[in-house]
N, C-alpha and C positions, 0 to 999 in steps of 0.2 A: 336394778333397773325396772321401769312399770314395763306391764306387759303390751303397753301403746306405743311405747318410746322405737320401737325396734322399728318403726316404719318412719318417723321425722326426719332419716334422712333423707329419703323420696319429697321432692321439689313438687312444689305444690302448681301444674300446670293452668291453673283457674284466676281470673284476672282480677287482681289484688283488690278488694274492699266492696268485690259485689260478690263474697260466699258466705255462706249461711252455715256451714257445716266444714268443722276440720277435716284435713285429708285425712291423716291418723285413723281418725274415727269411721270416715268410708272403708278405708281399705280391712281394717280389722273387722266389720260388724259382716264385710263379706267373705273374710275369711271364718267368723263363728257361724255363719251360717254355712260354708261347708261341712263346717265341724257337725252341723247337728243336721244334717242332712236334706239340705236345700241344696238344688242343682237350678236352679235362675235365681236374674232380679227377684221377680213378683214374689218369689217363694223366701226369699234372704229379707226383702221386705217385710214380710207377713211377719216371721218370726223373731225380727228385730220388733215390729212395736210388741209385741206378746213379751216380749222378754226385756221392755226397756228398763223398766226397774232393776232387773237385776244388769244390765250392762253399762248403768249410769254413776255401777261401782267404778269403772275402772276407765270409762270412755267420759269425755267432755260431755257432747253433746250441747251444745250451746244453743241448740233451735229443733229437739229434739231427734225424731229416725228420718234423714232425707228419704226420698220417693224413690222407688225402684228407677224413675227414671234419670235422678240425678246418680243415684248408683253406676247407673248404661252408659252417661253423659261423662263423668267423671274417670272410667276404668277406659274409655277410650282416647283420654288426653292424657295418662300418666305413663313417662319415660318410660317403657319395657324395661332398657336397658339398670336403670336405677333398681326397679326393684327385683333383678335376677340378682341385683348386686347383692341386694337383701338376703336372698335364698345363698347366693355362696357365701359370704359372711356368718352366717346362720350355721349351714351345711358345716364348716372349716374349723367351729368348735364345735361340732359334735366328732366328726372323724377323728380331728389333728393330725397327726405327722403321716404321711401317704406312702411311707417305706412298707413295702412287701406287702403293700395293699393292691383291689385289685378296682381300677377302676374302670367302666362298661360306655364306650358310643354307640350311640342308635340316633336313629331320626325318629321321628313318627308325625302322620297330617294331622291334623284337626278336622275329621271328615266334615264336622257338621259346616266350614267353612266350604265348601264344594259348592261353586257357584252352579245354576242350572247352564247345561250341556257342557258342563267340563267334566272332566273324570279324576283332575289332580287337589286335590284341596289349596286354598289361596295362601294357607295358613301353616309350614311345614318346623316342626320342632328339630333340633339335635339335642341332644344331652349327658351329660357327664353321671354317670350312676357309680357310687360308692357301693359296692354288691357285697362285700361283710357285714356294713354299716345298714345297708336297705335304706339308703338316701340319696336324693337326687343334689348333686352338689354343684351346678351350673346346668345353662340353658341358652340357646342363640338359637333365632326363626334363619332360616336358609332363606338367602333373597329372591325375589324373582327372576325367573330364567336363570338361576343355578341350582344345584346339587348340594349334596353333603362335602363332596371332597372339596369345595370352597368353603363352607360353614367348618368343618374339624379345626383347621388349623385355626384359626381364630376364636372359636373356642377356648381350644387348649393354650393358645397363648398366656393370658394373663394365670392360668395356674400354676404354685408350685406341685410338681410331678414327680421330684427327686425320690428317687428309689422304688416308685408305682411301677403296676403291670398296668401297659391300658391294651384293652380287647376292643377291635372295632370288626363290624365285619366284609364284606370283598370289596365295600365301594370303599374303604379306608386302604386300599391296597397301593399307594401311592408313594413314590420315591421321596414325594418332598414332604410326606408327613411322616414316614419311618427316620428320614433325618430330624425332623423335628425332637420328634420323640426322646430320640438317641442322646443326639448332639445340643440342645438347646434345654432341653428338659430335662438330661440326664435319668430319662428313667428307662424301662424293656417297654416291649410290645407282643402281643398275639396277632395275629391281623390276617382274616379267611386271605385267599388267592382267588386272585382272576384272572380267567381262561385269557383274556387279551391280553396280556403283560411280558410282550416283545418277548417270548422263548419261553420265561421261568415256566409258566405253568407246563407245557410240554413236558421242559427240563426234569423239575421236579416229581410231575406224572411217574416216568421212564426211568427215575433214579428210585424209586420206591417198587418197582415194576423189580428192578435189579438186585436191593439189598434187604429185601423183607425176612427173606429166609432165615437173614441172621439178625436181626432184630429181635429183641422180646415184647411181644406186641401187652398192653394193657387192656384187659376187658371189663368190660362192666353189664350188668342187665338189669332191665326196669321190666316190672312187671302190674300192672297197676289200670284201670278202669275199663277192663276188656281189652288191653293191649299192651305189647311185650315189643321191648327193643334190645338190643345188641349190639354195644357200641367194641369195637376194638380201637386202639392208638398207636401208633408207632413214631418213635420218634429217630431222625437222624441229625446228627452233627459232622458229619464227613462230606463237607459240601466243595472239595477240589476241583472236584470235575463238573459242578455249575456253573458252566461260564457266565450265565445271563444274571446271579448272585452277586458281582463282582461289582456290578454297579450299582448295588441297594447298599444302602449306609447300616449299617447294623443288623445284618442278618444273622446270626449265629444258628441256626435250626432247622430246620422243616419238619412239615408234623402230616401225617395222613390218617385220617377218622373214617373207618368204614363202619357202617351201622346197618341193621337188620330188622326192619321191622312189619310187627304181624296186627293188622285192624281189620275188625270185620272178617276173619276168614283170609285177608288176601296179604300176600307178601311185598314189601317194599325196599329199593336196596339202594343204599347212596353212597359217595364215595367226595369225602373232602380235607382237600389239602390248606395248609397254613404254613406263615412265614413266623416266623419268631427270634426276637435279639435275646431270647434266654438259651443261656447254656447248662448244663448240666442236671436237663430236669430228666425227670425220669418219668416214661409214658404217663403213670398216673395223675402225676402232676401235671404235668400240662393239659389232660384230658382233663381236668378238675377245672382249669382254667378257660379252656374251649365251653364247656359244659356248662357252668356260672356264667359267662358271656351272656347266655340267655333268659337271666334271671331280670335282668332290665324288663322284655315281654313281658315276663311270668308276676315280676312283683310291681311293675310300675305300670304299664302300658295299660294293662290288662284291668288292673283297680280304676285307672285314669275314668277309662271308658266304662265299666261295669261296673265298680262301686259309686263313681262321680259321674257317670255319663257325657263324659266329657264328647264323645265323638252325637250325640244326641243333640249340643246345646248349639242354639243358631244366632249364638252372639257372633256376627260377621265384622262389624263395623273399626275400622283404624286401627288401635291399639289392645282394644277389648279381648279377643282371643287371647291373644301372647300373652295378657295379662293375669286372665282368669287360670291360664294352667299353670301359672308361675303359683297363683294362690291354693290352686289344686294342690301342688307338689307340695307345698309346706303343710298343708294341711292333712294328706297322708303320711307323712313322716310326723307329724305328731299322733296320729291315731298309731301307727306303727310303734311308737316309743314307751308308748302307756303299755307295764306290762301284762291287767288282766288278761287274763282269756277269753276274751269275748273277739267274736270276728270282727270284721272292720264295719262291715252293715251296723250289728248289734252298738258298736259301741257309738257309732251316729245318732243310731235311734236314743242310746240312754245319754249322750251328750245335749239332745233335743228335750228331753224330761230333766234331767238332772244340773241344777247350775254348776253345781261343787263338780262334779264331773267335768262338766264342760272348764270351770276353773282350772282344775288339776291340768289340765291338754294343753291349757294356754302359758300355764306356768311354767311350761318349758321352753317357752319362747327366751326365759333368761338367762339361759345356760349358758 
C-alpha cells in the first residue's frame, strides 16, 4: 500500500469539482509537518513548499502546496469521527490481539480551545492508550455539557476488549461501565473509587482499616530528581462482608495504595482505593497495573503538549482541534516506533533536515 492510501478512506467533505487539491494530500503533508516539527498551519505550509520536490514522490499534488489557509479550511470540515477511525485501524495492527494487555482512559482539554472567561476548554479528549505498545488506539471529544462517564462507554463500544485490563480512573467508577466491561466486552478492569458511591467507598475504607494486618502489602520506592516516594499495595479478595459490592457486576478485588512522598524538604501522604474484576493477582501485580495507569500522562499527554504543543495551538474553529490531535497521536507513535535513540525533539528536528528519515516514519504507516 502507498503511504497516501491510508487516508482515501476519509470522505472528502469539500464540494465536488470546485477543489484544487486532493484530501489525501492535505491531510498527509500535515501530518509531515508534525513529523518534522511544525506546530501550525503557517509553519506545515512553509515547509511543505521547501520540501515540495521531495513530497511530490509520493503525494499527487495536482495544483501544487495549498495555502495554510486551505489547510485551516479543509481540517475544520473533515468527519473526526472517520479519521479516528484511521488512528484505530492503524492502532489494531500494530497491537493485535488485546488479551493480557493493558489498556489506559483518560480525558484530557485542549487548553489552547479555552474560550476568553471560561475556564473549561470547548474542546475535551478521552482516549484509549495501549501502555506496552505506547499507542493511542482510539479517541472520542466528550460532548457538551457532559463528562467522561458519558464519552467511556461509547468509546469502548465498538472495540474488541476480550481478555484486556482496562484502567480508568474515579470518574470511570460507574456501575454501567464495570458492566460494560465485564459483561459485553468480556474483558477485567482497574477502576480508582469514589468517595460518593452509595457506601462502597466507606465500606472498603473500614474493610482495609480491618484486614491489613494480615495482608502482605507490596512496596516499591522511586527515588529520582530530588524526590523519593513509597508506594505500598494491598490487596483483598474476601469481599463477603461488602454489602455495597453486591450490586457492581464484576467486582472480584479491592486494592488500597498508600504512598509517601518527600519534595522539597516536605512530606506528603495519600491514601487510595480501587475496585478490580481480577482475581488472583498478587499485590505487585496489581500495583504495576495502578502504576502504568499513568503512563497515558507520562507518555502521551505530556508529549501532546510539550513535544507538539498541543495545549499552545489556537486552532479553535468546528472540527479543527479534534482533528489536529487525531494527527498529533499518529504522528507520535510513529516517532515513537523508529527505534534510534534520539529523543523525540531530535528526531523532529533530523525528520525536518533529512527526507530518507522523514521516509523511514512514514513507512510505517503500511504496516
Amino acid at each position: 500500500m502507498d503511504i497516501a492510501e491510508l487516508f482515501f478512506e476519509v470522505d472528502d467533505p469539500r464540494q465536488s469539482g470546485k477543489c484544487y487539491h486532493e484530501l489525501s494530500d492535505i491531510i498527509m503533508i500535515v501530518l509531515c509537518g508534525y513529523l518534522a516539527d511544525c506546530e501550525d498551519f503557517e509553519g506545515i505550509y512553509d515547509y511543505a513548499c521547501d520540501k515540495q520536490k521531495f513530497l511530490a514522490d509520493f503525494l499527487a499534488l495536482p495544483c501544487g502546496i495549498p495555502s495554510h489557509d486551505t489547510l485551516n479550511r479543509v481540517f475544520r470540515l473533515i468527519d473526526p469521527r472517520q479519521l479516528e477511525t484511521v488512528l484505530t485501524e492503524w492502532g489494531k495492527q500494530i497491537v493485535g490481539f488485546l488479551t493480557q494487555k493493558q489498556l489506559v482512559v483518560d480525558g484530557k482539554q485542549l487548553r489552547g480551545t479555552i474560550k476568553s472567561g471560561r475556564k473549561q476548554a470547548s474542546v475535551q479528549i478521552v482516549s484509549v492508550w495501549a501502555e506496552g505498545e505506547r499507542i493511542c488506539l482510539a479517541q472520542s471529544q466528550i460532548a457538551d455539557k457532559t463528562n467522561e462517564i458519558k464519552a467511556i462507554p461509547t468509546l469502548l463500544e465498538p472495540l474488541n476488549l476480550e481478555g484486556a485490563v482496562v484502567s480508568i480512573d474515579a470518574i470511570g467508577c460507574q456501575k454501567e461501565i464495570t458492566r460494560l466491561i465485564v459483561e459485553d466486552k468480556k474483558a477485567q478492569f482497574v477502576i480508582g473509587l469514589k468517595a460518593n458511591q452509595d457506601g462502597l467507598y466507606e465500606q472498603i475504607v473500614n474493610h482495609f482499616e480491618r484486614v491489613k494486618p494480615n495482608l502482605v502489602g507490596a512496596v516499591s520506592r522511586d527515588l529520582a530528581h530530588g524526590r523519593g516516594e513509597k508506594r505500598t499495595v494491598w490487596v483483598s479478595q474476601s469481599l463477603a462482608l461488602l454489602d455495597a459490592t453486591h450490586d457492581w457486576i464484576g467486582i472480584n478485588s479491592v486494592v488500597c495504595v498508600e504512598s509517601l512522598r518527600w519534595l522539597n524538604g516536605k512530606e506528603e501522604y495519600s491514601k487510595r482505593f480501587y475496585i478490580s474484576s481480577l482475581l488472583d493477582q498478587s499485590a505487585s501485580a496489581m500495583g504495576h497495573y495502578i502504576r502504568r495507569h499513568w503512563s497515558i500522562e507520562n507518555e502521551l499527554h505530556w508529549h501532546l503538549d510539550v513535544t507538539f504543543g498541543e495545549d499552545a495551538c489556537r486552532v479553535r474553529k468546528d472540527y479543527a482541534p479534534r482533528n489536529l490531535t487525531t494527527v498529533r497521536k499518529v504522528a507520535l507513535s510513529l516517532l515513537r516506533r523508529e527505534p534510534s535513540k534520539l529523543s523525540l525533539k531530535r528526531k523532529r528536528k533530523k525528520a525536518a533536515r533529512d527526507n530518507d528519515y522523514l521516509k523511514t516514519l512514514l513507512s510505517q504507516l503500511t504496516i
